[in-house]
Each structure stands twice: as C-alpha cells, then as structure tokens.
TIPA-287745 format. One record per residue: residue in three letters; residue number from 1; x, y, z of N, C-alpha, C in turn. Coordinates in nm, 2 decimals, padded with zeros to 4 digits. Each point is the difference from the previous one (the first is absolute). Layout:
<atoms>
<atom 'ALA', NUM, <X, Y, Z>, <X, Y, Z>, <X, Y, Z>>
...
</atoms>
This chain:
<atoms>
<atom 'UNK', 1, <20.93, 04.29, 11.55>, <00.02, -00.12, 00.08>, <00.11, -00.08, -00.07>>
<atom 'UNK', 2, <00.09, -00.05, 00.08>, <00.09, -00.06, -00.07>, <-00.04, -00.15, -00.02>>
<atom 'UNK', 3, <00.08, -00.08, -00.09>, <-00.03, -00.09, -00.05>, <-00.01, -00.12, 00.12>>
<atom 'UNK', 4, <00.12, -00.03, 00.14>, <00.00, -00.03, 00.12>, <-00.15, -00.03, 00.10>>
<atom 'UNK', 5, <-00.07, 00.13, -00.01>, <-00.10, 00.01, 00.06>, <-00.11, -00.01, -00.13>>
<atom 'UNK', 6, <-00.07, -00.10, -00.05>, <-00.07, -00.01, -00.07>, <-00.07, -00.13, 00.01>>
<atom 'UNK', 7, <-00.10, -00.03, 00.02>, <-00.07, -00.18, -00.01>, <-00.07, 00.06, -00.13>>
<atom 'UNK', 8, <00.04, -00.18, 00.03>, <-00.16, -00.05, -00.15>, <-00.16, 00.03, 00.10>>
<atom 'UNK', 9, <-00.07, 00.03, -00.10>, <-00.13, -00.03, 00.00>, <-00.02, 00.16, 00.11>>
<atom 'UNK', 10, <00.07, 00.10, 00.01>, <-00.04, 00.12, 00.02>, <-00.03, 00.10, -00.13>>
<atom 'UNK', 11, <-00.14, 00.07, 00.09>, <-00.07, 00.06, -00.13>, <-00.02, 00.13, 00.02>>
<atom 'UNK', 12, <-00.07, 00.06, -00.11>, <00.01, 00.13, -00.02>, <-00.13, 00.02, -00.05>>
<atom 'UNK', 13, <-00.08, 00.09, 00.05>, <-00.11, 00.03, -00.12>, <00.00, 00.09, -00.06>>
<atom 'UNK', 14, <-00.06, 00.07, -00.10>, <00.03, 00.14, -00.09>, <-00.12, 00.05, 00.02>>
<atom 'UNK', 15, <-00.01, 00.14, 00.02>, <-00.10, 00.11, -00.02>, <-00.09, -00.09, -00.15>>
<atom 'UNK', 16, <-00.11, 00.09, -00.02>, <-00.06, 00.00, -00.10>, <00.03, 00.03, -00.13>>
<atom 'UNK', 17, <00.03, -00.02, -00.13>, <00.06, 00.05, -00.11>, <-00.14, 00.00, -00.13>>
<atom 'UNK', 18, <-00.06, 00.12, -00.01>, <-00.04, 00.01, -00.14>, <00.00, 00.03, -00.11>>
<atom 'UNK', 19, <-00.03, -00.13, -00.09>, <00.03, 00.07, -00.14>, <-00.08, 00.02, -00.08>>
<atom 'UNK', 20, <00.07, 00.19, 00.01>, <-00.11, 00.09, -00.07>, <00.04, -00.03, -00.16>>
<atom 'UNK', 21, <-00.17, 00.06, -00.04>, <00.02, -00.02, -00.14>, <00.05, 00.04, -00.04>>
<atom 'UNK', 22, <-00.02, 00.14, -00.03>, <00.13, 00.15, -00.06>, <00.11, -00.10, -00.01>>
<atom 'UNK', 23, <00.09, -00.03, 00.14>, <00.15, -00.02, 00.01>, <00.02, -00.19, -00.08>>
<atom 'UNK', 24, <-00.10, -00.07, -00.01>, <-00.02, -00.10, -00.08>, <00.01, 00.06, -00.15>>
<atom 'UNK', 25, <-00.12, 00.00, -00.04>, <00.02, 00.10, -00.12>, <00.13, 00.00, -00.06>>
<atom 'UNK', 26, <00.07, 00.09, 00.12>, <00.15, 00.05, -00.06>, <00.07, -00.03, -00.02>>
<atom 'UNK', 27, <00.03, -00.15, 00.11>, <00.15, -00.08, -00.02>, <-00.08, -00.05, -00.11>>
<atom 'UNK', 28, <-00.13, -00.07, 00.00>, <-00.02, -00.11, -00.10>, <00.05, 00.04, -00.14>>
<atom 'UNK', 29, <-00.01, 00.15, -00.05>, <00.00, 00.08, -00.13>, <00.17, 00.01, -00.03>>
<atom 'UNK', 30, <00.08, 00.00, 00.11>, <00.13, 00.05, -00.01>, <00.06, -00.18, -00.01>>
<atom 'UNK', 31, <00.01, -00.07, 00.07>, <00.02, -00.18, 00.09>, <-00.04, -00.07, -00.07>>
<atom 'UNK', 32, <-00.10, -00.02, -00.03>, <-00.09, -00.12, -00.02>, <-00.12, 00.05, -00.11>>
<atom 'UNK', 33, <00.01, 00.05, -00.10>, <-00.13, 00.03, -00.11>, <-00.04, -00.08, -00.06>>
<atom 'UNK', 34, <-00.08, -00.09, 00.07>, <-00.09, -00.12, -00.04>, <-00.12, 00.06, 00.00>>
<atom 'UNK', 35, <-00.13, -00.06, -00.10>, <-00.14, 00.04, -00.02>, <-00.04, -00.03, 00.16>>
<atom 'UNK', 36, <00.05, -00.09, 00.08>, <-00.08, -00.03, 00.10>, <00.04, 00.06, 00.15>>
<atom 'UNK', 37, <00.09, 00.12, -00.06>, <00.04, 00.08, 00.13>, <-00.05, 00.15, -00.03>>
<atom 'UNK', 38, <-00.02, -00.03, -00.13>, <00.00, 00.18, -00.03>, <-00.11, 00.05, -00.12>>
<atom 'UNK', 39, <-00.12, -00.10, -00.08>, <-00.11, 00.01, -00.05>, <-00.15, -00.07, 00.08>>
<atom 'UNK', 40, <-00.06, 00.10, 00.06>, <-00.14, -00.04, 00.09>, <-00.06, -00.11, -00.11>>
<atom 'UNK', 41, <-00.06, 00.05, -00.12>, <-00.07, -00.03, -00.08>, <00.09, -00.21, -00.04>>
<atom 'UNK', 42, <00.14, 00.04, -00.03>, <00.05, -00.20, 00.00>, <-00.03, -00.04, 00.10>>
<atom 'UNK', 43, <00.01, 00.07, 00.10>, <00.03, -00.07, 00.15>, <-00.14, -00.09, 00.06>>
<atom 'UNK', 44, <-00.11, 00.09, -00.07>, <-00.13, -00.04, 00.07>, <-00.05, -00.19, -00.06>>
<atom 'UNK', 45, <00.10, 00.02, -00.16>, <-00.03, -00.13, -00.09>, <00.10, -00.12, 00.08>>
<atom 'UNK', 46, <00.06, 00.03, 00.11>, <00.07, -00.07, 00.05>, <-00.04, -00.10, 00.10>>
<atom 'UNK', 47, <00.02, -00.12, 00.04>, <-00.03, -00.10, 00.12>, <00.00, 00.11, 00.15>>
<atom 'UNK', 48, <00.06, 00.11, -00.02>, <00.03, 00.08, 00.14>, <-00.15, 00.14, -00.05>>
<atom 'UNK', 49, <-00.02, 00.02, -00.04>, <-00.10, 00.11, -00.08>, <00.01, 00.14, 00.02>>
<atom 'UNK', 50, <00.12, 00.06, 00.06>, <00.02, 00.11, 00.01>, <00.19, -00.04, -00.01>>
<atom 'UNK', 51, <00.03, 00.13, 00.00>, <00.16, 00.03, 00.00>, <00.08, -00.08, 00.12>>
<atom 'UNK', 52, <00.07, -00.03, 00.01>, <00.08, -00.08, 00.08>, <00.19, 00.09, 00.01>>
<atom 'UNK', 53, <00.03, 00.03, 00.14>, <00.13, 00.04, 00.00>, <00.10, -00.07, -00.01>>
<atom 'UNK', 54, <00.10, 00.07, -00.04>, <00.13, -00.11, -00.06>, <00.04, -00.05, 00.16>>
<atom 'UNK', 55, <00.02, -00.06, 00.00>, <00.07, -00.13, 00.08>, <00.12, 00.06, 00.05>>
<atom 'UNK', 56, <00.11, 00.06, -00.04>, <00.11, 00.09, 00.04>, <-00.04, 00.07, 00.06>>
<atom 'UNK', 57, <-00.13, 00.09, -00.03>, <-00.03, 00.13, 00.08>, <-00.06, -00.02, 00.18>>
<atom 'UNK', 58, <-00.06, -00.10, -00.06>, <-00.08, -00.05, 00.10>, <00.10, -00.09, 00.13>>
<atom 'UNK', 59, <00.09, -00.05, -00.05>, <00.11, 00.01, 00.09>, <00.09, 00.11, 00.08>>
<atom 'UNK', 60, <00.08, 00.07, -00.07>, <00.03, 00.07, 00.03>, <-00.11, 00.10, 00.07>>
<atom 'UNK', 61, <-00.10, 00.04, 00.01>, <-00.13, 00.05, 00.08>, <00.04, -00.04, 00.15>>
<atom 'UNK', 62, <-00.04, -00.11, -00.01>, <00.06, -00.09, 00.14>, <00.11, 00.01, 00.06>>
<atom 'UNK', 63, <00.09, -00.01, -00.10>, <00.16, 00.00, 00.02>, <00.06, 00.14, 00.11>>
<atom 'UNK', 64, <-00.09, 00.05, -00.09>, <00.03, 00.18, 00.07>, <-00.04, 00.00, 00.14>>
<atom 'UNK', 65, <-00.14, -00.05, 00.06>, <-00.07, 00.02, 00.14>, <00.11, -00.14, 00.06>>
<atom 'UNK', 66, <00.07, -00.11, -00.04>, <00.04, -00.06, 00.05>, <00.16, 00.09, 00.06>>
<atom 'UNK', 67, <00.05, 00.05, -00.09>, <00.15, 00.09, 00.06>, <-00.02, 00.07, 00.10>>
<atom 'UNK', 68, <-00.18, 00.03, -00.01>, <00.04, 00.11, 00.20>, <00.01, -00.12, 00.11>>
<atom 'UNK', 69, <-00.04, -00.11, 00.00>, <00.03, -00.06, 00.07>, <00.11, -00.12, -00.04>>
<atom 'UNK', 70, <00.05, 00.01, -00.02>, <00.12, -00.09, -00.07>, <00.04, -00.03, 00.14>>
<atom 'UNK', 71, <00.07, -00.13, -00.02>, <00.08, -00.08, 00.13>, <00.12, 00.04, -00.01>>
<atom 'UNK', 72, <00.04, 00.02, -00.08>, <00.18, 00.06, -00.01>, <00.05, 00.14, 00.04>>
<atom 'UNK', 73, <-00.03, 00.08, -00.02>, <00.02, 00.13, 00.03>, <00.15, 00.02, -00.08>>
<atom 'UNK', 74, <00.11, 00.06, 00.08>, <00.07, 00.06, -00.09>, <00.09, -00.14, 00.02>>
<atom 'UNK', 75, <-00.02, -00.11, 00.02>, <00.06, -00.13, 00.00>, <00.01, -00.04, -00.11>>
<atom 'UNK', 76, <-00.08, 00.05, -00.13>, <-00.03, -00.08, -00.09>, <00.13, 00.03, -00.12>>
<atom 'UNK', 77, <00.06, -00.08, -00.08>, <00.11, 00.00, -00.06>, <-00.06, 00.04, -00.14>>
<atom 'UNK', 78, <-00.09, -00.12, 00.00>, <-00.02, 00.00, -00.19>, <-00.14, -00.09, -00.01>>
<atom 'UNK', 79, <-00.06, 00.01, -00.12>, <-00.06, -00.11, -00.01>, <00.06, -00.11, -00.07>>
<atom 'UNK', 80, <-00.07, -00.07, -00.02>, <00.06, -00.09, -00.08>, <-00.10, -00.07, -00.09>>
<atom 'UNK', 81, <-00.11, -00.04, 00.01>, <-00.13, -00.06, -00.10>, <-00.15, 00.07, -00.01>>
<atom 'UNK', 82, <-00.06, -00.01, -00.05>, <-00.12, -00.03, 00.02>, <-00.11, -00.08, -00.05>>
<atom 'UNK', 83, <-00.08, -00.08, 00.02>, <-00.08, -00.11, -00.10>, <-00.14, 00.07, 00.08>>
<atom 'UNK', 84, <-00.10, 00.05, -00.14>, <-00.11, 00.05, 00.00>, <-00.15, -00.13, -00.02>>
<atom 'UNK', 85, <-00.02, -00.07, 00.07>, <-00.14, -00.03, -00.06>, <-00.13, 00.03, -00.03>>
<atom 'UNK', 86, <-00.05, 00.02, -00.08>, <-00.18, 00.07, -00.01>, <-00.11, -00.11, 00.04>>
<atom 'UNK', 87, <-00.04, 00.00, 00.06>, <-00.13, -00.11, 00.03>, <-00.10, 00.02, -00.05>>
<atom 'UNK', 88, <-00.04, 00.17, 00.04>, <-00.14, 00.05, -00.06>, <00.05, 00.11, -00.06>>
<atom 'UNK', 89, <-00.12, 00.03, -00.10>, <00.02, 00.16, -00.01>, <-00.04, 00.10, 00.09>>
<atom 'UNK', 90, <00.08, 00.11, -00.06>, <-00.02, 00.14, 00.09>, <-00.04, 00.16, -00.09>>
<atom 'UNK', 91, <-00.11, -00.01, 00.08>, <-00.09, 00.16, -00.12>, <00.01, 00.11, 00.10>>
<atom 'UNK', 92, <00.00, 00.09, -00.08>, <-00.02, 00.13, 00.06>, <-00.07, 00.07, 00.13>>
<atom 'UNK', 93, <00.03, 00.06, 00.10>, <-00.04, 00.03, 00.10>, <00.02, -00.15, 00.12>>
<atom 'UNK', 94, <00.00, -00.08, -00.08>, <00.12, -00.15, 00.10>, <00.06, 00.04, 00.12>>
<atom 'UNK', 95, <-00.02, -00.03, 00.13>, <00.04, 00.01, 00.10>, <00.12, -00.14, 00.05>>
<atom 'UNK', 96, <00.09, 00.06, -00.02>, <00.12, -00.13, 00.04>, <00.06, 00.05, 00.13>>
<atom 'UNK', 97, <-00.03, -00.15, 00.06>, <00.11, 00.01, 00.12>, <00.11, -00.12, 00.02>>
<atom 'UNK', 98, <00.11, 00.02, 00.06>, <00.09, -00.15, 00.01>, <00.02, 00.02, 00.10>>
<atom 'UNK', 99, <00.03, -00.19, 00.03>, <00.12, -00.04, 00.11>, <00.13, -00.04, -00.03>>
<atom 'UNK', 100, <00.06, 00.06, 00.05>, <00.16, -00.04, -00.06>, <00.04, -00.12, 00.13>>
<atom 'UNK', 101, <00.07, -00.10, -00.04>, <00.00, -00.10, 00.11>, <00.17, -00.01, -00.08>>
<atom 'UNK', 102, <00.07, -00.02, 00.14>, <00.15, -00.07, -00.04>, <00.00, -00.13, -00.01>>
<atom 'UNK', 103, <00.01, -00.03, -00.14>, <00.02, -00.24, 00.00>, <00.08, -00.03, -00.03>>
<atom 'UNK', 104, <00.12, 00.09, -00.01>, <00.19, -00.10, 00.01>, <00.07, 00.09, 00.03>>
<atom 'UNK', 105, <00.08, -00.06, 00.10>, <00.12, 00.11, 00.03>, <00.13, -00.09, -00.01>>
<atom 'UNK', 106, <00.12, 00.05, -00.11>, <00.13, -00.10, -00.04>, <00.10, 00.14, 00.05>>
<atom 'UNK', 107, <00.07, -00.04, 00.07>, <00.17, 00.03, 00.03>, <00.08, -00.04, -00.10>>
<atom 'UNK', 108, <00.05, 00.11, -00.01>, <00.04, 00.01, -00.16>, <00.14, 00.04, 00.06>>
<atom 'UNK', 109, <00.06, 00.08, 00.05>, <00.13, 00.01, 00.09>, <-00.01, 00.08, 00.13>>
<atom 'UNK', 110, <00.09, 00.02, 00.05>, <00.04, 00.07, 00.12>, <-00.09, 00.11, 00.00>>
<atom 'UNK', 111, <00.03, 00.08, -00.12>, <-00.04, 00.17, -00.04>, <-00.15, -00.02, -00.06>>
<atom 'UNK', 112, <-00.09, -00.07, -00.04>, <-00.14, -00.02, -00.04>, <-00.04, -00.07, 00.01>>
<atom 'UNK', 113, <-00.13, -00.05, -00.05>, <-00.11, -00.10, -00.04>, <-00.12, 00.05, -00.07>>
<atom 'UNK', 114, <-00.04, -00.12, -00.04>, <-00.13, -00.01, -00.12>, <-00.10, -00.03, 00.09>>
<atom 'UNK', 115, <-00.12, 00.10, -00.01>, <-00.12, 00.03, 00.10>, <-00.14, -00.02, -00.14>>
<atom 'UNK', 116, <-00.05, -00.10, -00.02>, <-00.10, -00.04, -00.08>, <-00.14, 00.07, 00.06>>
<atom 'UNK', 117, <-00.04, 00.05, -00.06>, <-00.17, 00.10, 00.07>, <-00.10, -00.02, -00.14>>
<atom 'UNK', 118, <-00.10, -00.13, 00.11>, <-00.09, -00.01, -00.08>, <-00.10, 00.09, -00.02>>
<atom 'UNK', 119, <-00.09, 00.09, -00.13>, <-00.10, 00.07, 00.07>, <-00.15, -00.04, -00.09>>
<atom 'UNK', 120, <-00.11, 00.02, 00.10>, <-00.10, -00.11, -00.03>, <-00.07, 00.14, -00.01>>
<atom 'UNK', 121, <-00.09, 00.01, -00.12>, <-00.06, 00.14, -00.05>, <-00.18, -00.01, 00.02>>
<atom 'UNK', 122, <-00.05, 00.04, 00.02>, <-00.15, 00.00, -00.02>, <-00.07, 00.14, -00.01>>
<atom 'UNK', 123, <-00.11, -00.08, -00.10>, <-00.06, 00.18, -00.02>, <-00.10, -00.06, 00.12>>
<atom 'UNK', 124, <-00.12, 00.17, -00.04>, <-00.08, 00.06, 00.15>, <-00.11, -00.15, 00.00>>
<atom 'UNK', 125, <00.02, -00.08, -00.02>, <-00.10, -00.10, 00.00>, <00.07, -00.13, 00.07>>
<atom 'UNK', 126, <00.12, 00.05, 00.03>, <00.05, -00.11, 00.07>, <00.10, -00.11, -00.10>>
<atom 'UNK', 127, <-00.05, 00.01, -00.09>, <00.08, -00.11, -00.17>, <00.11, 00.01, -00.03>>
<atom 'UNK', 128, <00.10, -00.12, 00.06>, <00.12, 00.02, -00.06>, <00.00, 00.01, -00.12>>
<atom 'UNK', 129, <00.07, 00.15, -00.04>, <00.04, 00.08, -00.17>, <00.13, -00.10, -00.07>>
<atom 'UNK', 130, <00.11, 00.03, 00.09>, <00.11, 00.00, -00.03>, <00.11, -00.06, 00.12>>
<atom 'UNK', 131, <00.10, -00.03, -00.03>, <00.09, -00.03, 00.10>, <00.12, 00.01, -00.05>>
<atom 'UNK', 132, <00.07, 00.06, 00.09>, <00.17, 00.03, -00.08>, <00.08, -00.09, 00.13>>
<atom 'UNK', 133, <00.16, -00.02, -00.08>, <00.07, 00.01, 00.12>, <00.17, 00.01, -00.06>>
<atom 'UNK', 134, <00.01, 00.06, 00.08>, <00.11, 00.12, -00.02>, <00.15, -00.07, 00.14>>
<atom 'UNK', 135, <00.12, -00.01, -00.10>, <00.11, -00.06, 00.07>, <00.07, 00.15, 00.04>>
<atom 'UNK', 136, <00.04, 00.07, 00.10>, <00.07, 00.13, 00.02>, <00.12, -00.06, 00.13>>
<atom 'UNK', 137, <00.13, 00.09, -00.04>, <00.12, -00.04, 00.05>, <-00.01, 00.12, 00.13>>
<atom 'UNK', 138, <00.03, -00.07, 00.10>, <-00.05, 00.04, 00.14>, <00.16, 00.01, 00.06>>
<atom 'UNK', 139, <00.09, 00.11, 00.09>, <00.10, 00.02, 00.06>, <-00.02, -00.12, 00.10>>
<atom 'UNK', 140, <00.09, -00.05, 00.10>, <00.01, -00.09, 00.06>, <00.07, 00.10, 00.16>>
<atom 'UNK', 141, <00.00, -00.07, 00.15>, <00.06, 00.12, 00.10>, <00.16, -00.04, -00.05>>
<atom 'UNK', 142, <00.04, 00.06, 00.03>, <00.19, -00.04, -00.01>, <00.05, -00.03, 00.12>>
<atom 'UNK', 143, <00.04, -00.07, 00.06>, <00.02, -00.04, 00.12>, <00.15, 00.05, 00.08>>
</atoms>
C-alpha cells in the first residue's frame, strides 16, 4: 500500500505467536546468556520464579506474524527505527498477539514518507507485554 493511501489510526491485528521453549532456550543461549533466560534453578530465586524470554526474541516472535499482514506490501522502502518497550514479562509457551495501529504519517518528499506503526503486544491473558513502534519508509504514488 503506498504511502498516499494510508491513515492514521488504521490497524492490523496479528495471528497468534508462541514462544516455544526449545526455540527460547536457543536464542537465549546464543543472544542473550543471562542466568534468567537460560538457568531454571536462578530463575525460580527470581521476583518472576521461573525463566523469562529475552525481550528481542519475544519481539521479533510477533514481528514475524505481523509481516504476513503488513500494511505496505512491496511499497515498503526501508525501515528506519525501532523502540522496543517491556511492560511485563514473557515465559515460555506465552501466547502473544498485536495490534499494529498507524500514529504518524510525515511526507518526507515527492518519492516517500515516514509511516510510524505502533504495535500494542499482549500475552493469552489479555496483558499488555510489550509495545514497539517501528518508523518504515513507505513509496509515495508519483503523479
């Protein structure tokens, strides 16, 4: 979708995304080898009491069910940002779903624009986890 035909405050929801332990486990061990992504026995002495997934993974999780529906399609130029926040933690077998909602769109020239997509994460309980939002350079029509 080109950058032209785009509003604010249109959304997107994403399929289901879960994060399995195995595939936690693995980035955590390779990404992120912290005692509290990748030792059961530290994890349980912790304020969360079991293992907790890295924060990257658990994004990108989402990130992936958000591309089948992406608003851009082959419109999309580049990205340009992204700012991750964690609100809650996220454990194993975590059921994440988002809404990606568009909350700025800047004309940047003739040939693009900056398409801001906020996305609001919650695991299977309803609890916002996380929230990202991601600035991506969007083609413009050419007139």
């Amino acid at each position: 979708m080109y950058f032209d035909e785009l509003e604010l405050g249109m959304t997107v929801n994403t399929k289901p995304a879960i994060i399995e332990k195995e595939k936690m486990l693995a980035f955590a061990r390779e990404y992120d080898n912290i005692p509290l992504h990748t030792d059961e026995e530290y994890a349980k002495k912790t304020p969360f009491g079991k293992l907790i997934a890295p924060g990257v993974m658990s994004f990108v999780t989402v990130w992936a069910k958000y591309l089948e529906v992406d608003f851009f399609g082959d419109e999309l130029l580049a990205g340009k940002s992204t700012k991750i926040e964690w609100v809650k933690p996220v454990f194993a077998d975590d059921v994440l779903t988002a809404s990606a909602e568009i909350t700025k769109l800047v004309k940047r020239n003739e040939k693009n624009g900056l398409v801001e997509v906020t996305m609001y994460i919650n695991n299977q309980n309803g609890e916002l986890v996380m929230t990202g939002v991601t600035e991506a350079v969007v083609k413009r029509k050419l007139s």
